[in-house]
N, C-alpha and C positions, 0 to 999 in steps of 0.2 A: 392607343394609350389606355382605355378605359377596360380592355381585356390583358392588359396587361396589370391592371392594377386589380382585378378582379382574381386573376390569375396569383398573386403576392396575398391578397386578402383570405383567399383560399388552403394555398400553403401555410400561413399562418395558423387561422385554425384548424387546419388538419394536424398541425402542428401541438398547438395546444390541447385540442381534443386526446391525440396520440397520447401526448403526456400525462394529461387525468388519467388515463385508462388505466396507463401502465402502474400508474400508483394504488389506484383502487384495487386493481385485480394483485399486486404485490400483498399491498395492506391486509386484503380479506387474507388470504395463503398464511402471512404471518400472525396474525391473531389465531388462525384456526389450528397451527400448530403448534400454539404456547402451550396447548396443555399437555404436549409431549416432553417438553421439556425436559422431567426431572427424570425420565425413561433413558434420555442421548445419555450416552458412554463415548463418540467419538465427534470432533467438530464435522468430519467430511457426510454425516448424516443431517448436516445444517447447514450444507452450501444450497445457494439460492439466490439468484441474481435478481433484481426491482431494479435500479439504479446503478449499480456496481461492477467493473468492469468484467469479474469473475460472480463467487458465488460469497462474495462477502456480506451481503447485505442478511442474510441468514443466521450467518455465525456472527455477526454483532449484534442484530436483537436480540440472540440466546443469551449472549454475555451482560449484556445492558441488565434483562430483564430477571438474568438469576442476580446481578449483583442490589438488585433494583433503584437503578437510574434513571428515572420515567423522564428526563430534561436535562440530556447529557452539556455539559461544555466538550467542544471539542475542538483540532487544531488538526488543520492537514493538508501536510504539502504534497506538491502534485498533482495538481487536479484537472488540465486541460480548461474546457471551457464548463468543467463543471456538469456534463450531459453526463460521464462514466464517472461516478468518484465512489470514493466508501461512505461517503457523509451526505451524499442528498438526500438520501432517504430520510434520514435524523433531519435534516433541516423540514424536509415536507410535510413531515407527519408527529414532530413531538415538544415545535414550541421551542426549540434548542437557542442557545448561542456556540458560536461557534468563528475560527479563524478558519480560513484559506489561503492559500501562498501559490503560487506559481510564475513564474518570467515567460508566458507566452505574451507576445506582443497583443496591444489591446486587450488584458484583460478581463480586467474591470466588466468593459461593456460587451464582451463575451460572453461573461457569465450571466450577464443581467436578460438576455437576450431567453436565458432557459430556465432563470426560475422568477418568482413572485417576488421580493424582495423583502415587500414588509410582511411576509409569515415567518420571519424569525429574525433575530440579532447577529446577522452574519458579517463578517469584518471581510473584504476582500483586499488580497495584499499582491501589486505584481511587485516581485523580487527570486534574484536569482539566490537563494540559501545556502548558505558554506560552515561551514563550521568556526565561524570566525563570528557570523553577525546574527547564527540563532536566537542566542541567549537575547541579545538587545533587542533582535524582532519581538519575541515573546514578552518582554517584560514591558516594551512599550503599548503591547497592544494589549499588557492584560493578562497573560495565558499563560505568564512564568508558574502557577500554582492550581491548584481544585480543577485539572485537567484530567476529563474521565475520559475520553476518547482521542488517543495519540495517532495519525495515521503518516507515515512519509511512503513517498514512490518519487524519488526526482533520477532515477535511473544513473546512478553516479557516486556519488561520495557521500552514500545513505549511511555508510558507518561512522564517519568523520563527525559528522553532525549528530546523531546520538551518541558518539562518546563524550560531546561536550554539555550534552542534558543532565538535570542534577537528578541523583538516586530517588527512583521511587517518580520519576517525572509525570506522569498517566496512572487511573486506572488497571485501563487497558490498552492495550498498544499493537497497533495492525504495522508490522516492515518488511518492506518489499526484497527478496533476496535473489539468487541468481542460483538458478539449480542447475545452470552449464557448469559451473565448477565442482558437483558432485557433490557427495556426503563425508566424503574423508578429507579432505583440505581446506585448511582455516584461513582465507586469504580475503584480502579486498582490494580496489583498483586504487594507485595513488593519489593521496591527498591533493587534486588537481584543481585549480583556482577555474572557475566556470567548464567544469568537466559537458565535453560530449561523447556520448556512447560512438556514435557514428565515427564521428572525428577520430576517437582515441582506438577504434578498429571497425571498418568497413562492414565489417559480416555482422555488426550489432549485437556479438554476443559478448565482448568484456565491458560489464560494467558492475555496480553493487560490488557487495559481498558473496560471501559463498553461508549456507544457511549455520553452518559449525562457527562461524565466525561472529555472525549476529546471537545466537546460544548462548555464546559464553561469556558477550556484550551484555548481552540484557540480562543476565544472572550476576553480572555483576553489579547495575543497575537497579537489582532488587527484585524480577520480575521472573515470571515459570513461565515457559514454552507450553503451549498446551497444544501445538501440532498447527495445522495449514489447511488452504483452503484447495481443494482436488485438483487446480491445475497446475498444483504447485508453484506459486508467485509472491503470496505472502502470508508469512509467520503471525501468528497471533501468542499476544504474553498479555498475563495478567499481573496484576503484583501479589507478592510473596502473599501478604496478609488477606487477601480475596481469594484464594484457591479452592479456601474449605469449604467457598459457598456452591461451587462445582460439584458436579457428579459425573464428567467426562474420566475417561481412563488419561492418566498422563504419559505422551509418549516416553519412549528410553533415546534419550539423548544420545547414548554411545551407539545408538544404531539409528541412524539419517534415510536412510536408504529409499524408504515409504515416500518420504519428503522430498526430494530427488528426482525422480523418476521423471520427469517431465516429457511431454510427447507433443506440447508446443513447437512450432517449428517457424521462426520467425526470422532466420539468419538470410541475410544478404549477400550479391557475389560482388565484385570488387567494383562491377558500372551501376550497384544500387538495386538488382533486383533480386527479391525472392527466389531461394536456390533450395531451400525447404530442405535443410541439413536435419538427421535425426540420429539419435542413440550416442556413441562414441564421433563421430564426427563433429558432431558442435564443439567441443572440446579440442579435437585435434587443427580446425579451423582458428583456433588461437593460441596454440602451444605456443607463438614466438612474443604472445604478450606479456606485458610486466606487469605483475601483482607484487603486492605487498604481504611478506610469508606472517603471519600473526602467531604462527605455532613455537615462533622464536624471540627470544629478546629485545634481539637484537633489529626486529622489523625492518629486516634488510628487501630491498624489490631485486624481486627470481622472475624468470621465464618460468611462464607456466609447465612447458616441457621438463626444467629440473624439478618439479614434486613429483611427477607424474612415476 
């Protein structure tokens, strides 16, 4: 019993230690590159992962710190148990408040499990998010307005729920897209009440938007594309009236293709495992799914096979 509890006290702080480190040595990296800053011309020269499950945690200091936000409010669904998100960082190191959102069972105490609690104003919310009960989330907890940091990833009906955010909602705004569906087709997966990726296709590649879809979402919105983060998974937009404070090159929206490319290979075979689908297969692995065509009026749901 006493080696076992020796054995847990250890994990623990190996645990803990692990995590200081990881922020220290993040922190120094990003203070020693602020004075580059005003040099970057493209965000994928500022991916850099501390906390974040890609290289986001880079390209949001940049943005934070040319818009200059030194104590962002932020909101962001998705989060897991909060170990990978885009927002721990901000929570660890700037004093922030900020919401979180996610329906993994026991959340709450999930998350409390990996960070300090009383280093910042953090709201944690379990709920599954739809397009139906954001707006009420937000407004209850506060976050309806003076939102400098927007982030969603709920793997699903990411579109439905920013179409119903009001203009100009963030800042800045981190959303998660689906580079399986290419650069040329404006589609999203239907408005589905408790959507799962898995459930709604085995191989885990229909879910989200397709990146031309969210583009032309968040321009309407109010906000500029200013390109993605290298593993190609999420868009970053700022808003219209913040762009001048940038000195990145703005990508050309009529050409996707950079943004796209993805070389991620996370698709599934029909008993659950890993089949590491790449290039045009990922796509042909769900031509008999149903998306919602956005290119049209009439937002009728097409097999993905008839755009193709």
């Amino acid at each position: 019993m006493i080696e076992k509890i020796l054995n847990f006290l250890e994990k623990k702080l190996f645990k803990k230690n692990h995590f200081r480190k990881i922020c220290q040595i993040g922190h120094s990296h990003i203070l020693n590159y602020r004075s580059k800053y005003k040099d970057i011309t493209s965000l994928n020269d500022l991916d850099y992962k501390i906390f974040s499950q890609n290289g986001e945690d880079g390209i949001i200091d940049y943005l934070l710190s040319l818009l200059n936000i030194n104590s962002p409010r932020f909101v962001e669904i998705g989060v897991g148990d909060y170990n990978e998100s885009n927002t721990r960082f901000l929570f660890e190191t700037t004093n922030s408040k900020g919401l979180i959102i996610d329906c993994v069972e026991n959340f709450e105490n999930n998350v409390k499990k990996n960070i300090l609690l009383w280093k910042g104003d953090l709201k944690i919310l379990q709920e599954f998010v739809d397009d139906k009960n954001i707006i009420e989330i937000l407004k209850k907890n506060e976050f309806i307005k003076n939102i400098d940091l927007f982030s969603i990833d709920i793997d699903g009906i990411d579109y439905w729920v920013i179409e119903k955010l009001p203009y100009k909602f963030s800042k800045i705004a981190i959303v998660e897209y689906n580079s399986n569906f290419g650069s040329e087709l404006e589609v999203t997966v239907p408005n589905i009440s408790r959507f799962n990726r898995t459930v709604y296709h085995y191989s885990n590649l229909c879910f989200g938007a397709s990146l031309k879809a969210i583009v032309k979402l968040m321009q309407s919105k109010g906000f500029t594309f200013l390109g993605t983060n290298k593993s190609c998974v999420n868009a970053f937009f700022v808003i219209d009236d913040e762009v001048k404070k940038l000195n990145i090159t703005l990508p050309d929206i009529n050409n996707l293709d950079q943004f796209t490319n993805s070389n991620i290979r996370e698709s599934r075979s029909v008993d659950g495992k890993l089949n590491f689908l790449s290039g045009k297969n990922k796509i042909k692995s769900i031509s008999d799914c149903e998306v919602i065509n956005l290119s049209k009026t009439d937002h009728k749901k097409v097999k993905i096979k008839e755009l193709l």
